[in-house]
C-alpha positions in Angstrom: 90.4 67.6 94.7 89.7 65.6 97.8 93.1 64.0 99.3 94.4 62.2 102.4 95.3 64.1 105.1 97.1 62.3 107.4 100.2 59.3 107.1 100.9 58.2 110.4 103.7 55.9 110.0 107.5 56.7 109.0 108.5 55.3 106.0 109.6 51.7 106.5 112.7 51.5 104.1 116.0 53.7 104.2 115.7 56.1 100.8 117.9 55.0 98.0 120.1 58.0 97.8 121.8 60.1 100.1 119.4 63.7 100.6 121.0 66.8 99.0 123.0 69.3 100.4 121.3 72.3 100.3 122.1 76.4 101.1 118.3 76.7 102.9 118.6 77.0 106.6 115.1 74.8 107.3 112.9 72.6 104.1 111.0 69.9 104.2 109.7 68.2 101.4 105.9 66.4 102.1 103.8 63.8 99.5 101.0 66.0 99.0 98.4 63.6 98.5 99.3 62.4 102.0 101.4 64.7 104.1 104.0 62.6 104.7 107.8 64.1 105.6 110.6 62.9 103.2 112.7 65.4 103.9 112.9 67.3 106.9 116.2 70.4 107.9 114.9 72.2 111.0 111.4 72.4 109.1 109.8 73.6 112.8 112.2 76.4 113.1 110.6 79.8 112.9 112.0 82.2 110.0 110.9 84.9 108.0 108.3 83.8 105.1 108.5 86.8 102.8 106.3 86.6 100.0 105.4 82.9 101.0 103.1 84.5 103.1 100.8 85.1 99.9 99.1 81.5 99.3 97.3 82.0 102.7 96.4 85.9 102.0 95.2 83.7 97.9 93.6 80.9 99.5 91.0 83.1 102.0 90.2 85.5 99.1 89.2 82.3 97.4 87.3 81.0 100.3 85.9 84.3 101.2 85.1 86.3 97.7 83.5 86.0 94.3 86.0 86.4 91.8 84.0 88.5 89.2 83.3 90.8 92.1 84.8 94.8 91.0 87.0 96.1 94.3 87.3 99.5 94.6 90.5 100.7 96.0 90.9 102.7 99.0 93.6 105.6 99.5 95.9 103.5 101.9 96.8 100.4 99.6 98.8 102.4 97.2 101.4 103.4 99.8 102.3 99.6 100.2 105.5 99.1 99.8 107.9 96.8 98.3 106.6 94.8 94.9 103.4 96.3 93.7 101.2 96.5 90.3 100.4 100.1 91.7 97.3 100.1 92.3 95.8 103.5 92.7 93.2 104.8 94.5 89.3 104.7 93.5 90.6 102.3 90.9 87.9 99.6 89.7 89.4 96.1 89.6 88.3 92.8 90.2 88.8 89.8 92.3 90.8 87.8 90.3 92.6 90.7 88.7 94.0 91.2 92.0 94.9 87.4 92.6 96.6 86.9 89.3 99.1 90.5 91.0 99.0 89.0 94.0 100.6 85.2 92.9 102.4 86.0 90.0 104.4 89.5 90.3 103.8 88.9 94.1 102.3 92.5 94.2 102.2 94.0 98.1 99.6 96.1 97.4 97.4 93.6 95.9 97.4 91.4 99.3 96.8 94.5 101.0 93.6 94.9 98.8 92.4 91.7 99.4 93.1 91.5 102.9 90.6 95.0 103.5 88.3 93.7 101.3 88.0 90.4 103.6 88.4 91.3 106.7 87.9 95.6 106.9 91.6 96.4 108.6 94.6 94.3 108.3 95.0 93.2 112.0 91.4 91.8 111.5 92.5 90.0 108.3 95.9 89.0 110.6 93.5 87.0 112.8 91.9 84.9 110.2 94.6 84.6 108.6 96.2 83.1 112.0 93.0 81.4 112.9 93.3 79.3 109.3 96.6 78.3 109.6 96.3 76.8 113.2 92.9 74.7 110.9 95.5 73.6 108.4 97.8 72.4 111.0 99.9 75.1 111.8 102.1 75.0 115.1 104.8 78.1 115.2 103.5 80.7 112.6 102.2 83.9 113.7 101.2 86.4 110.7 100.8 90.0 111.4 100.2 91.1 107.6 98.8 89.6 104.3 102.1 90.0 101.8 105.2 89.6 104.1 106.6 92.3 104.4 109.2 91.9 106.9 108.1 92.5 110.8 109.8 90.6 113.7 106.6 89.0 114.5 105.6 87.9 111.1 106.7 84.4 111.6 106.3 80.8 110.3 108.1 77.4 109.4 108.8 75.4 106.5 106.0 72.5 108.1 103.2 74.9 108.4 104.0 76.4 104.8 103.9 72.9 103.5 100.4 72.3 105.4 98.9 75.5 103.7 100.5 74.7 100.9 98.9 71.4 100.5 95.2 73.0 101.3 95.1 75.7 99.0 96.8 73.3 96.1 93.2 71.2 96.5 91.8 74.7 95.3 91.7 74.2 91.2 91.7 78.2 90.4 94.2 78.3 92.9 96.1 75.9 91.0 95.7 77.5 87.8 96.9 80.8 89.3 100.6 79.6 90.2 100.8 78.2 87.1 100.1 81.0 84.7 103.3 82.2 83.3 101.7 85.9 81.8 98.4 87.4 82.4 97.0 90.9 81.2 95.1 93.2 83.3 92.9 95.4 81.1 93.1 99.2 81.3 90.7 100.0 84.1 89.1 103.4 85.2 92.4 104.8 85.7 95.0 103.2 84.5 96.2 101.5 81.3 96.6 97.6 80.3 99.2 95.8 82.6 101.0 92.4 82.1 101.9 90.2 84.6 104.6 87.3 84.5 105.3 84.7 87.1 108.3 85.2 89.4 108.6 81.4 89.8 111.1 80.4 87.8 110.3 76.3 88.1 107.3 76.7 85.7 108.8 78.3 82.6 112.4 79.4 83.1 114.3 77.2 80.4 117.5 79.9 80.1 118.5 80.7 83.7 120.9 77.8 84.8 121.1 76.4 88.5 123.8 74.4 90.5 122.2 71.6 91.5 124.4 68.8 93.3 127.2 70.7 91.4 125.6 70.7 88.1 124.4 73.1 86.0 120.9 72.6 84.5 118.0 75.3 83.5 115.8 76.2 86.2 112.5 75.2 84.9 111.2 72.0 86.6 109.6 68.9 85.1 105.8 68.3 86.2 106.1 72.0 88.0 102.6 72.9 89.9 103.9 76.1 91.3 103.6 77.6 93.9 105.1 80.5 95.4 108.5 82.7 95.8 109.1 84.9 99.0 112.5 87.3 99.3 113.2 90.3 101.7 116.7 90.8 102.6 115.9 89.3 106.6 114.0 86.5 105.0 116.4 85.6 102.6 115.7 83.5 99.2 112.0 81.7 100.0 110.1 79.1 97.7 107.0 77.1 98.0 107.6 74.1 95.4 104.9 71.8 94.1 105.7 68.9 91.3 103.6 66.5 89.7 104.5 63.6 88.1 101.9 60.3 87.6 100.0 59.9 91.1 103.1 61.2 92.8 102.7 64.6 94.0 105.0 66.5 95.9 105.5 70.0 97.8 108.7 71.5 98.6 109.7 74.6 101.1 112.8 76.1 101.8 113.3 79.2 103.8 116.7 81.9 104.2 118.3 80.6 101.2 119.4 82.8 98.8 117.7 84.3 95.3 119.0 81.6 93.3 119.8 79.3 95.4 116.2 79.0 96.4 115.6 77.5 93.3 118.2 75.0 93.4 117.6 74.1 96.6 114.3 72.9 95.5 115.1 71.4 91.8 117.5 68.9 94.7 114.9 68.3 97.2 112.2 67.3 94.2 114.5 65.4 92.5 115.3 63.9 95.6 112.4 62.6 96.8 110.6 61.0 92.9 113.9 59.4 93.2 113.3 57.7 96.4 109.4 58.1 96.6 106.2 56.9 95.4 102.4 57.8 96.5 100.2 54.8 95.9 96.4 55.2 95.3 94.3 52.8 97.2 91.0 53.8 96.7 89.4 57.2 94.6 86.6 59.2 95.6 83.3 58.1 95.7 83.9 54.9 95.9 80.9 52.7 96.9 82.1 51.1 100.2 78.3 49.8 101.9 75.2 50.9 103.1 74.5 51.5 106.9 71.4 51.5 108.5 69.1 54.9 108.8 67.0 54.7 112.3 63.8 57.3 112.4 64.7 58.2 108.5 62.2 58.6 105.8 64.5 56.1 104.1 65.9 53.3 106.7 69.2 52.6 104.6 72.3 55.2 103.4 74.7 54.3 100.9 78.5 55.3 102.3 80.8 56.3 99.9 84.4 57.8 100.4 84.6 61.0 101.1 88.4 61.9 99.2 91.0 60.0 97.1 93.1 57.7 99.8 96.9 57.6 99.1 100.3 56.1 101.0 103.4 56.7 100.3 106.0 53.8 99.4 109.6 53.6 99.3 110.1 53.6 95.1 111.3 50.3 95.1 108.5 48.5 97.4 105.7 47.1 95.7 102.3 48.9 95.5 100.4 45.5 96.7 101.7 46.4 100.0 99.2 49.4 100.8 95.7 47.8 101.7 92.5 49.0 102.8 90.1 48.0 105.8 86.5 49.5 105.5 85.0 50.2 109.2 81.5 51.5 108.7 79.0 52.3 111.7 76.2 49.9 112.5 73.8 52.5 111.9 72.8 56.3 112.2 70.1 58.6 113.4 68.4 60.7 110.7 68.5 62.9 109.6 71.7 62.5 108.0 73.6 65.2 106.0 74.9 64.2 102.9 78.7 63.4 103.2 78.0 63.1 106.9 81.4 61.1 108.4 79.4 57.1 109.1 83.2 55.2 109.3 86.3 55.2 107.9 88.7 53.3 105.8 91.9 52.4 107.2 95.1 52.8 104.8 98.0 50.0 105.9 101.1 49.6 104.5 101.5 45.7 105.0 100.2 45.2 108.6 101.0 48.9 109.6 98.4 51.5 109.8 99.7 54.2 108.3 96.8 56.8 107.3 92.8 56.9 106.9 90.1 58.8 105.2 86.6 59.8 106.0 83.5 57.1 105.2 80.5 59.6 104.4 76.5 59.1 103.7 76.7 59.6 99.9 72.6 61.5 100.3 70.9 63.7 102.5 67.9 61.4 104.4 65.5 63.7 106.2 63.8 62.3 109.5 61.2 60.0 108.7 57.2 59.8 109.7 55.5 57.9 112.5 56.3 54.0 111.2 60.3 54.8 111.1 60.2 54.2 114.4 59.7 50.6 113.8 61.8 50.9 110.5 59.4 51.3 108.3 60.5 54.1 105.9 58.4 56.8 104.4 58.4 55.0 101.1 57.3 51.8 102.6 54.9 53.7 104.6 53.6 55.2 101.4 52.5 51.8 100.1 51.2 50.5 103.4 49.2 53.7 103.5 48.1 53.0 99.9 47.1 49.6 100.7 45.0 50.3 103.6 43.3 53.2 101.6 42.5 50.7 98.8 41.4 47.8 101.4 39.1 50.8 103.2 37.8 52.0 99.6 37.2 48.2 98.9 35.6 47.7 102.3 33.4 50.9 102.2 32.4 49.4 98.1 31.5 46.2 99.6 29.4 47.4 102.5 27.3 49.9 100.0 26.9 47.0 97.8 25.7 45.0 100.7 23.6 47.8 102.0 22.1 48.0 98.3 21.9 44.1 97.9 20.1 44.1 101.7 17.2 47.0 100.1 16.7 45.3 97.7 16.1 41.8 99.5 13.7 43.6 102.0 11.7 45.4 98.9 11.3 41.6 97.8 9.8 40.5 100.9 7.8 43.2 101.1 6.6 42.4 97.5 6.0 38.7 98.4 4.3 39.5 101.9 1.9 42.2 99.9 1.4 39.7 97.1 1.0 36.7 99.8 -1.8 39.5 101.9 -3.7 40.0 98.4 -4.3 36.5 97.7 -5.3 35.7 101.1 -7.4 38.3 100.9 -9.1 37.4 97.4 -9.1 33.9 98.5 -11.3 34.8 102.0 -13.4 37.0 100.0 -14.2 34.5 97.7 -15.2 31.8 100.2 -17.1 33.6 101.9 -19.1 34.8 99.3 -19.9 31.2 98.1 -20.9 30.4 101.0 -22.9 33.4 101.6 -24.4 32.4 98.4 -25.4 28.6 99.3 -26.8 30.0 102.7 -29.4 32.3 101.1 -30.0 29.2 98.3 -30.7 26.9 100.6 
């Protein structure tokens, strides 16, 4: 699921309601189909993430492994501590197995299993894991293991949560992970079946209440798309939020709040922002935007497409016909061209205000072309000049045999006429002189 990334302008009309008060110490709340802040309490201040720390530990496993593939595991990972689905060692289990433990009963042990099987060691996996969340926009979080577990230097915000957050929910297993409610492990080589259940409440929980804005209501959240709880006494309460509802989709994070209140916290910033919020689609992926020029291709001309879904976000009283699009293409390209190669972009405004873009790309590969592309003739074109100048030198080399033949055969008739013309002169001399011959010897 291809997305915006980027909103550059604030939002341009004061929110209809007042924002919540909430127990969290930092949160933010983004549009996830753009990135844009509606809600923002210290979300650049550095706290503990817990178990939060999970979707990035989920989202290079998905990048990095094959799901069916069996991981056997190693004598160190059972001694994790904190929440486990005690995995033992030498045990056979797969890929996804260990996902589904790591995102739903937010197993330690599982991360730690995953993180080896990655990277070899944990402070190896600690770097990519570091290196990735700088990629995804990052700019105070420091990770020293794959699950959480408290550490004075494991370290992150509620911003670059949100901006991992957003990337792994464009994953669709990933998606359909954090919202599984219950999932069974079969009995393995060594142990029996196990059943797993979500710890996030928002996705099924229609018994526990909450107090949210000093009301009590059931915990389980309308349009819920996940994603993921954290808790460790330092870290306090810790949810990653994600809603859904029409094109507007949102993610939540709030950090040292408290087990329940975690969840409140985040029922009031959702509700908050769908109150005051909208995300607008202005154009969907694929769409046919042009075609530039190819120079030196083996085809001169590319059709552009875009490369993700484009998106604003709009007060939820402004009219959509505000957001516009303006499609800047490049004049042309040297091949060869990769398909979805970046050739332009399409600027997203909100009224005259340029407020995001997304990536123009070449929607086919074109390889470099032959000698006549560099004229602009492409291969194809070439193809039928080439085909033309082989008929026209077939035709050529016909009509010269058939002249060569038609020539023979006018020389043999000369020759004929010449001989025919020689033995009649001859006859004719022979015969006069024998008639004369004749008359002499008369006479």
């Amino acid at each position: 699921m291809a997305l915006l990334l980027i909103n550059l302008a604030p939002i341009t009309s004061l929110a209809a309601t007042e924002p919540p008060a909430i127990i969290a110490e930092t949160a933010i709340v983004i549009d996830a189909n753009t990135g844009k802040v509606l809600y923002d309490k210290n979300m650049n201040d550095q706290r503990y993430p817990a178990s939060t720390t999970k979707v990035i530990t989920a989202l290079l496993a998905l990048d990095n492994l094959d799901l069916s593939k069996t991981v056997t595991i190693d004598a160190e990972t059972p001694f994790t501590e904190g929440s486990r689905v005690y995995l033992l060692e030498g045990e056979r289990v797969t890929v996804e197995q260990i996902l589904y433990a790591l995102l739903l009963e937010s197993a330690n042990d599982a991360a730690v299993a995953l993180g080896k099987e990655i990277a070899g060691s944990i402070p190896a996996f600690a770097e990519m894991m570091n290196q990735k969340a700088v990629e995804l926009g990052a700019k105070n979080t420091n990770f020293v293991n794959p699950n959480g577990l408290h550490d004075d230097n494991h370290l992150s915000t509620a911003y670059d949560l949100a901006m991992i957050a957003k990337e792994a929910m464009k994953n669709e297993k990933f998606r359909e992970l954090v919202t599984t409610y219950r999932y069974v492990i079969p009995a393995t080589n060594m142990q029996e079946t196990r059943y797993l259940y979500n710890t996030n409440r928002l996705i099924y929980d229609e018994i526990t209440k909450v107090t949210v804005n000093g009301a009590q209501r059931a915990a389980k959240y309308e349009g819920s798309t996940g994603i993921k709880t954290g808790y460790t006494s330092k870290a306090g309460g810790c949810l990653i939020a994600g809603a859904k509802r029409g094109d507007t989709e949102l993610i939540s994070v709030v950090m040292k709040s408290t087990d329940e209140g975690r969840f409140a916290d985040s029922i009031a910033l959702l509700d908050y922002a769908f109150d005051n919020y909208k995300s607008v689609k202005v154009m969907d992926e694929d769409t046919v935007l042009g075609e530039i020029q190819v120079k030196r291709g083996a085809i001169n001309r590319v059709e552009v497409v875009a490369g993700e879904t484009g998106y604003t976000t709009l007060p939820v009283e402004a009219s959509s016909s505000l957001a516009n699009t303006k499609v800047i293409l490049d004049k042309k390209v040297r091949a060869p061209v990769e398909s979805g190669q970046k050739v332009g972009v399409v600027e997203i405004y909100e009224g005259e205000t340029l407020v995001g873009s997304i990536d123009a790309i070449a929607a086919s590969e074109i390889a470099e072309g032959g000698v006549l592309s560099i004229i602009g003739i492409s291969d194809n074109t070439a193809k039928v000049i080439e085909r033309i100048f082989a008929s026209i030198l077939i035709l050529i080399v016909l009509l010269f045999a058939a002249y060569v033949i038609l020539k023979r055969r006018q020389i043999r008739k000369r020759r004929q006429r010449r001989l025919e013309r020689a033995r009649r002169y001859e006859n004719y001399d022979y015969n006069n002189n024998r008639k004369r011959y004749d008359e002499h010897w008369r006479g």
